[in-house]
C-alpha positions in Angstrom: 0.0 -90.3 -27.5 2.6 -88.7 -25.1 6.3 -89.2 -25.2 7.7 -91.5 -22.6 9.1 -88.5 -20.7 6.1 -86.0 -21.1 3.9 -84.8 -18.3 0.4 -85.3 -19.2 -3.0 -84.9 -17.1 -5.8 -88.3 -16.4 -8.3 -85.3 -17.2 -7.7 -85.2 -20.9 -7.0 -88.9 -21.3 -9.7 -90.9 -22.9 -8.9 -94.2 -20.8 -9.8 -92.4 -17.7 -13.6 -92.1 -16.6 -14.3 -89.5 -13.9 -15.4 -88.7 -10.4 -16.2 -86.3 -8.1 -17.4 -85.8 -4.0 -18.7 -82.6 -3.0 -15.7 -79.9 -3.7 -12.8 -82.2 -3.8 -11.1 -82.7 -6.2 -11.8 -84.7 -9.6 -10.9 -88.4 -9.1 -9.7 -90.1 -12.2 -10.1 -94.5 -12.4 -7.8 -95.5 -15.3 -9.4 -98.6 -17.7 -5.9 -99.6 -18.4 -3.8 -99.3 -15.7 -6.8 -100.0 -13.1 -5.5 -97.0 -10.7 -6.6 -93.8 -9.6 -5.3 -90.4 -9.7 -5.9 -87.0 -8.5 -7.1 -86.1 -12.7 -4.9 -82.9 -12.7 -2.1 -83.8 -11.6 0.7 -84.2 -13.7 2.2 -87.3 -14.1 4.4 -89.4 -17.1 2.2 -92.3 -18.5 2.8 -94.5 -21.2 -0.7 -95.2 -22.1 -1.8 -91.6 -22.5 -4.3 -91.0 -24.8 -5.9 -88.0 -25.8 -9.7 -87.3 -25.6 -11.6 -85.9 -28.2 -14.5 -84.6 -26.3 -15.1 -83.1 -23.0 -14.6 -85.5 -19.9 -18.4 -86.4 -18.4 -17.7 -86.4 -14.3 -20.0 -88.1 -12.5 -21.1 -85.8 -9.1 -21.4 -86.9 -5.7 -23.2 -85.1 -2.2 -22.5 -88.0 -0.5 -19.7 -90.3 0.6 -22.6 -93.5 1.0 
């Protein structure tokens, strides 16, 4: 768990699932806080969790 003042990433989270149009970048919905986030950008969270496996991102071609 990350310290109240540490910058952490939705990437590596294991609350976060993950997705993903065309080239953009990696969209992460949070099961906790019920947001979404750019998933590497750096940001302080309080529920932080590390993952213990590699994130699955589900791929779009298609905005429909």
């Amino acid at each position: 768990m990350a310290s109240n003042n540490e910058m952490v990433q939705c990437l590596y989270c294991r609350w976060a699932t993950y997705k993903q149009w065309f080239k953009n970048p990696v969209v992460a919905s949070c099961s906790i806080r019920g947001d979404k986030q750019v998933a590497a950008t750096k940001r302080i969270c309080k529920e932080y969790k590390e993952r213990n496996s590699e994130p699955e991102i589900e791929h779009f071609d298609s905005y429909d």
